[in-house]
N, C-alpha and C positions, 0 to 999 in steps of 0.2 A: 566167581562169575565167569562164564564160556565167553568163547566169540558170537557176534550178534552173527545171527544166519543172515541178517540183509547184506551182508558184504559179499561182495562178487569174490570167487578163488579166482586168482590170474592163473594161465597156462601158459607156457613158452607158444611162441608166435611159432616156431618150426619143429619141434619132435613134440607140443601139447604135451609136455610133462609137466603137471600140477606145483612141483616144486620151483619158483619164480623168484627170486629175490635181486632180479637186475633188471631195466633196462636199456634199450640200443638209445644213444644221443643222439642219434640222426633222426628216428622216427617215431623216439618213445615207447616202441612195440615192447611187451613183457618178452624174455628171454633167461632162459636158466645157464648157469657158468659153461656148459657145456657146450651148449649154440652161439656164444660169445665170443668176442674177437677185442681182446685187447690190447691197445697200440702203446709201445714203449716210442715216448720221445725222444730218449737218450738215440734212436734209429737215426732220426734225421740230424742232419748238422745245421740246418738253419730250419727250426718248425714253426717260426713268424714267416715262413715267406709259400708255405703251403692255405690256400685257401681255409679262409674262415670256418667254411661248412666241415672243414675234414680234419679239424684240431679240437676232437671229443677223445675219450677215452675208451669209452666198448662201444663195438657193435654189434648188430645180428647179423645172423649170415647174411640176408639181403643185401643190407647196404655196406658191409663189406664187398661184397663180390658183385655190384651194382656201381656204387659211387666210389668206396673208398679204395680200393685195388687199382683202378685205370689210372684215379687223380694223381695218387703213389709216383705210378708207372710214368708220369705226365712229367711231375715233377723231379724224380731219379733223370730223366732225359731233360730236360732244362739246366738240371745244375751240371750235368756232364759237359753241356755246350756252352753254361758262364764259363768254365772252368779252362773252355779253350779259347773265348774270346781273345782278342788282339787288343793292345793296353798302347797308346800315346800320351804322353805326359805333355803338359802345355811347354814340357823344356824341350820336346821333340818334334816342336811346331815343324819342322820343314820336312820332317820324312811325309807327314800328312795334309798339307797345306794346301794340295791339291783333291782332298776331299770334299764332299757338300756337305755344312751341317743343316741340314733341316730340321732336323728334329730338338724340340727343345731339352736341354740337358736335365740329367737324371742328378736326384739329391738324397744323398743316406746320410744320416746324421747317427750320432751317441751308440757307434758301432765299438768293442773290446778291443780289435788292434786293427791292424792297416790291413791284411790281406783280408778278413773278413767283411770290412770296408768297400775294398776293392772288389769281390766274389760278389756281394749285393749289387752292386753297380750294375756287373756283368750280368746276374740275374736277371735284372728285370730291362738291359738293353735286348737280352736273346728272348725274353716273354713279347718283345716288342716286336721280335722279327729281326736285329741287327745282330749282329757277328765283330763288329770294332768298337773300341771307346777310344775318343780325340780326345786332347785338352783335359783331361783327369788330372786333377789337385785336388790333392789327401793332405788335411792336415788332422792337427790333434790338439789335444786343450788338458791343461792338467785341472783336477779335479777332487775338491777334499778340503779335510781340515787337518792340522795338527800334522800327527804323523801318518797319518795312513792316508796317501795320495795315489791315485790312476787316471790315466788317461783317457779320457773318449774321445774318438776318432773319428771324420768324418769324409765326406767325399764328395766331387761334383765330376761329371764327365757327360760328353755329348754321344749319343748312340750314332752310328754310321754304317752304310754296306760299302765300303770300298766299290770304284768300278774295276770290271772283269780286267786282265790283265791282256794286253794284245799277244 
């Protein structure tokens, strides 16, 4: 027995070549291997901290070079600027004492070790617009049974823009 002829043949959404067996997770559009764009996770160091919408695995050209290229591009410069934030630890209360916290402190929890920990922090203080973290305390918690125990790490700190220096 053939294939029923009421079935639609899919075409690739950009060179319409008949041969289709993928498509884009962003728009569900048919696309053959060839117009696809597949993303290696192992790229990013932290792929929990890139938007929702841009943690698929193919795309077609469109939303590759529409949505998923810029957010990329968005996110490579975000984690440049955690990376350079300014770190005060609540033991270093008086270098900073003369800061405002307004802003309410940021909370990462059941993070692998302490700088990873601390890099999240920083994330999402620079997605906030700040550049300092006050008052940061990281601790850890052991975790397990028997013999195979690790740690998961956590962290609390207040985002801050320092004032300009006279």
């Amino acid at each position: 027995m053939g294939l029923s002829l009421s079935m639609a043949q899919q075409t690739c959404a950009i060179c319409l070549n008949t041969k289709t067996s993928l498509t884009c997770d962003a728009c569900a559009d048919p696309t053959c291997k060839y117009c696809s764009y597949f993303v290696d996770e192992t790229v990013f160091e932290y792929i929990d901290l890139l938007p929702e919408s841009l943690r698929h695995k193919k795309f077609c050209q469109n939303c590759y070079n529409s949505q998923f290229q810029t957010q990329v591009e968005k996110y490579l410069a975000l984690l440049k600027q955690a990376k350079m934030v300014t770190v005060f630890t609540k033991d270093q209360s008086a270098e900073c004492k003369w800061m405002k916290r307004l802003e309410k402190p940021i909370s990462i929890v059941n993070c692998d070790d302490r700088e990873e920990t601390l890099l999240r922090m920083a994330f999402l203080a620079v997605e906030k617009g700040f550049n300092t973290l006050v008052d940061v305390e990281i601790k850890y918690t052991k975790v397990g049974e028997n013999s195979y125990k690790k740690y998961l790490w956590s962290g609390t700190g207040v985002p801050v823009n320092p004032p300009p220096k006279k």
